[in-house]
C-alpha positions in Angstrom: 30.2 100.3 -51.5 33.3 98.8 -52.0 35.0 99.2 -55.7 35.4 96.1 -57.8 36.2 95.5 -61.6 33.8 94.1 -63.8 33.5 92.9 -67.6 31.5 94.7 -70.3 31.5 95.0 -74.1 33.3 98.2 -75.0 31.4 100.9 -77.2 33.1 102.8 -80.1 32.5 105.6 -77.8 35.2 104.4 -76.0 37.8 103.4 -78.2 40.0 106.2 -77.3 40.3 105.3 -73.7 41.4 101.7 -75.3 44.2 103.5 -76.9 44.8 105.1 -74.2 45.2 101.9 -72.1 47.2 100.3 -75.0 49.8 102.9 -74.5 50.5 102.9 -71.1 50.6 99.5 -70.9 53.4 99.1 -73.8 55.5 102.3 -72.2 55.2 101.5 -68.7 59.1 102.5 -66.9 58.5 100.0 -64.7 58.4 96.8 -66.5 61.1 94.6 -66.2 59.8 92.7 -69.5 59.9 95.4 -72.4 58.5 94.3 -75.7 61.1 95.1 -78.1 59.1 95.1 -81.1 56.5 97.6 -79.9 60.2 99.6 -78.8 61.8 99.5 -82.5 57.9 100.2 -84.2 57.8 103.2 -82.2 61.2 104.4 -83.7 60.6 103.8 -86.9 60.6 106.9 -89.6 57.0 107.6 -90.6 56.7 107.8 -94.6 55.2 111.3 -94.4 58.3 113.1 -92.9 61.2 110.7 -92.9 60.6 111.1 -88.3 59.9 108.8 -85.7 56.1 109.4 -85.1 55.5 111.5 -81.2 53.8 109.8 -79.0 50.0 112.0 -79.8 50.8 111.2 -83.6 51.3 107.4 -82.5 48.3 107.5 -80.1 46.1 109.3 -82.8 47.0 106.5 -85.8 46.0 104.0 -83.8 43.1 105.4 -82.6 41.8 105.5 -86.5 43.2 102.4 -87.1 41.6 100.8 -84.0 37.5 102.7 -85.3 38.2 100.9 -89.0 39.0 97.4 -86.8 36.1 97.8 -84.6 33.6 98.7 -87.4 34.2 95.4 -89.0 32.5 94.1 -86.4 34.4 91.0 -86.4 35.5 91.7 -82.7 34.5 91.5 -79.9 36.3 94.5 -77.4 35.6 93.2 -74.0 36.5 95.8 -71.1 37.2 95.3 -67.9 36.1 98.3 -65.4 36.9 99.5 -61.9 33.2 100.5 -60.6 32.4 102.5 -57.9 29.3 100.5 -57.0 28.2 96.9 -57.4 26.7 95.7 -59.9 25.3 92.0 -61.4 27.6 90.4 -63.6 26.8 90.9 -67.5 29.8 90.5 -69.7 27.3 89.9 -72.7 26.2 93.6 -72.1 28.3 96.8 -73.1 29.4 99.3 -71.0 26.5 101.7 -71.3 24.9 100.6 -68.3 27.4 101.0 -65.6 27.5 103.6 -63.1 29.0 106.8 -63.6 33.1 106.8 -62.6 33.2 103.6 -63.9 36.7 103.3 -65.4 38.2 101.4 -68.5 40.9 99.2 -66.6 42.2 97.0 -69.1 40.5 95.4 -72.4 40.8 92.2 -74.5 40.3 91.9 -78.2 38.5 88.7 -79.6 37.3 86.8 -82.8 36.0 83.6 -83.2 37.2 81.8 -86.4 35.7 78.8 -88.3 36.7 77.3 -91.6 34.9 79.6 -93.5 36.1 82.9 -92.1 38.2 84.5 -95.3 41.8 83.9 -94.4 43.9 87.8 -94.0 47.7 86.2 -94.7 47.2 86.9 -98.5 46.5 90.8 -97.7 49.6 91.0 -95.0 51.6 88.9 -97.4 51.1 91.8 -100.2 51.5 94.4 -97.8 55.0 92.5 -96.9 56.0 92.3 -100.3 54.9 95.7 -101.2 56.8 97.6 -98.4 58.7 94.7 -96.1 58.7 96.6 -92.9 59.1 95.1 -89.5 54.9 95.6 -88.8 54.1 94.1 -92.0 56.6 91.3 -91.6 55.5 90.7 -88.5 51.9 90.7 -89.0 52.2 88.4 -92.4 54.1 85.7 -90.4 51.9 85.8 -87.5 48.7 85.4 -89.8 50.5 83.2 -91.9 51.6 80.6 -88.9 48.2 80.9 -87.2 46.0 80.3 -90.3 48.9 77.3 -91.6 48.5 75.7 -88.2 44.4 76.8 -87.2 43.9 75.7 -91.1 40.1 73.8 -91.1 39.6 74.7 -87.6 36.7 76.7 -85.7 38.5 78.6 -82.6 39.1 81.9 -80.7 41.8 84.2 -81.0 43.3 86.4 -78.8 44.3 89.6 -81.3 45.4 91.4 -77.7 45.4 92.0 -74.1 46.5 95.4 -72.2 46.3 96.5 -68.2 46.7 100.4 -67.7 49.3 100.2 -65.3 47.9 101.5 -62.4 45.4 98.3 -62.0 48.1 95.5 -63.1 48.2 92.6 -60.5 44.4 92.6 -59.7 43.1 89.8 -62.0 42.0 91.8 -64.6 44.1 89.5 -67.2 42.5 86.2 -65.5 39.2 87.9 -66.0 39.7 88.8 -69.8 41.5 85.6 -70.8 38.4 83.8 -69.2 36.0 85.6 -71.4 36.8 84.1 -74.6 38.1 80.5 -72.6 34.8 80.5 -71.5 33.4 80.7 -74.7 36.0 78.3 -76.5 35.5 75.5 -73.9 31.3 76.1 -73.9 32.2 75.2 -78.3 34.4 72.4 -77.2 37.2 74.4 -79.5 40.6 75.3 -79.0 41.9 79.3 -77.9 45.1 80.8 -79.6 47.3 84.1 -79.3 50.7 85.0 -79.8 52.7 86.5 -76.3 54.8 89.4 -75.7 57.3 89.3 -73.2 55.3 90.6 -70.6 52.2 88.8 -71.1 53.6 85.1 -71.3 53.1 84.2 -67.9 50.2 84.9 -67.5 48.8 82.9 -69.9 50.5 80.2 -69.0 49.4 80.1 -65.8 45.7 80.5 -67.4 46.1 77.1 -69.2 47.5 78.1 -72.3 51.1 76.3 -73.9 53.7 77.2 -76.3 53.0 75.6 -79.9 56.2 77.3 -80.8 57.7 79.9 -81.1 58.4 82.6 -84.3 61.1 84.5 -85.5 61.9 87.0 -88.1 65.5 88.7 -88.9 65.5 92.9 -87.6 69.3 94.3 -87.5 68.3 96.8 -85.5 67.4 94.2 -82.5 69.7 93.2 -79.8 70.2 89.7 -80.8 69.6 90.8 -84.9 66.2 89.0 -84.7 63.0 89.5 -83.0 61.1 86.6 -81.6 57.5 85.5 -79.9 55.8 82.5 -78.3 52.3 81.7 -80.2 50.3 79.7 -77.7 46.8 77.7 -77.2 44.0 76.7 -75.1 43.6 73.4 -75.7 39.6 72.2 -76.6 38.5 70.5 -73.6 39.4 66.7 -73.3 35.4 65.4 -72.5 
């Protein structure tokens, strides 16, 4: 049988392998559109011991960090897997039922919001004010421009995307951006993320467009600032 990727719900089981996707897709040598914010996070001193966190100290933070995120149960971590045999489309399922070999190829991170979902830009705003480092800066602006803008509003977001490397340019982003479009479109609601560099493309090309785009002041950047595109699906016109 002939290999072919497929989507499934990822297990906590698995979250490791997601890490381990995460990082190779944000230190990949070969790509020509780096995300300098992931770059400058990465050399940041780590409060412990004054050093720039190594990569398996990097890798094993976020693997905590990504358990507490994933026990909220709040997302929805949609996989996509290279399988070594067919098998009938089920992206409601999760991954426990695919054949052994199956590999995690790349993975998506969902929510849906609606007016009542508690807002987070009060607890990022804190964390800002508390210790303004680029990650909390960054994440308080980018919860406070979605949530100001998405204010009253029931929609999906987009919290991430990542390809390992080695199965980039096979679709795999097409088939994880159309998991939550899908979705979005069946609610008759809008879809929304924020872009990196090397992701913006590609979402273009799956329908989305720039609202905008966000900035926040970094001397250690090249151009003394840091920027990103946040984006959306629009609802569907019928």
């Amino acid at each position: 049988m002939t290999s072919r990727y497929v989507l499934r719900l990822i297990r906590r089981s698995e979250i490791p392998e997601v890490v381990r996707v995460q990082h190779a897709a944000f230190n990949d040598p070969t790509n020509t559109t780096p995300d300098e914010i992931s770059q400058i996070l990465a050399s940041e001193a780590q409060n412990e011991t004054g050093e720039p966190a190594t990569p398996e100290e990097r890798k094993a933070k976020r693997v905590q960090s990504e358990y507490e995120l994933y026990d909220k149960r709040i997302y929805s971590y949609v996989g996509a897997y290279l399988v070594p045999d067919s098998v009938a489309e089920a992206d409601e399922e999760d991954s426990s039922t695919l054949p052994a070999g199956s590999v995690l190829a790349g993975f998506g991170v969902w929510r849906r919001l609606d007016p009542s979902s508690p807002p987070e830009a009060p607890e990022w705003n804190d964390k800002e004010q508390k210790d303004p480092n680029l990650l909390n800066r960054f994440m308080a602006q980018m919860w406070r421009r979605r949530e100001d803008t998405m204010q009253g509003k029931t929609y999906w977001f987009l919290k991430l995307l990542c390809i390992d490397p080695q199965h980039q340019r096979k679709g795999l982003g097409t088939m994880l951006l159309g998991w939550g479009i899908k979705r979005a479109d069946k609610e008759g609601v809008d879809a929304w993320l924020e872009s990196s560099p090397m992701g913006k493309g590609a979402y273009l090309k799956a329908g989305f467009r720039i609202l905008g785009i966000d900035q926040i002041d970094e001397p250690r950047a090249k151009r003394g600032f840091v920027d990103w595109p946040y984006m959306i699906h629009d609802k569907p016109s019928h």
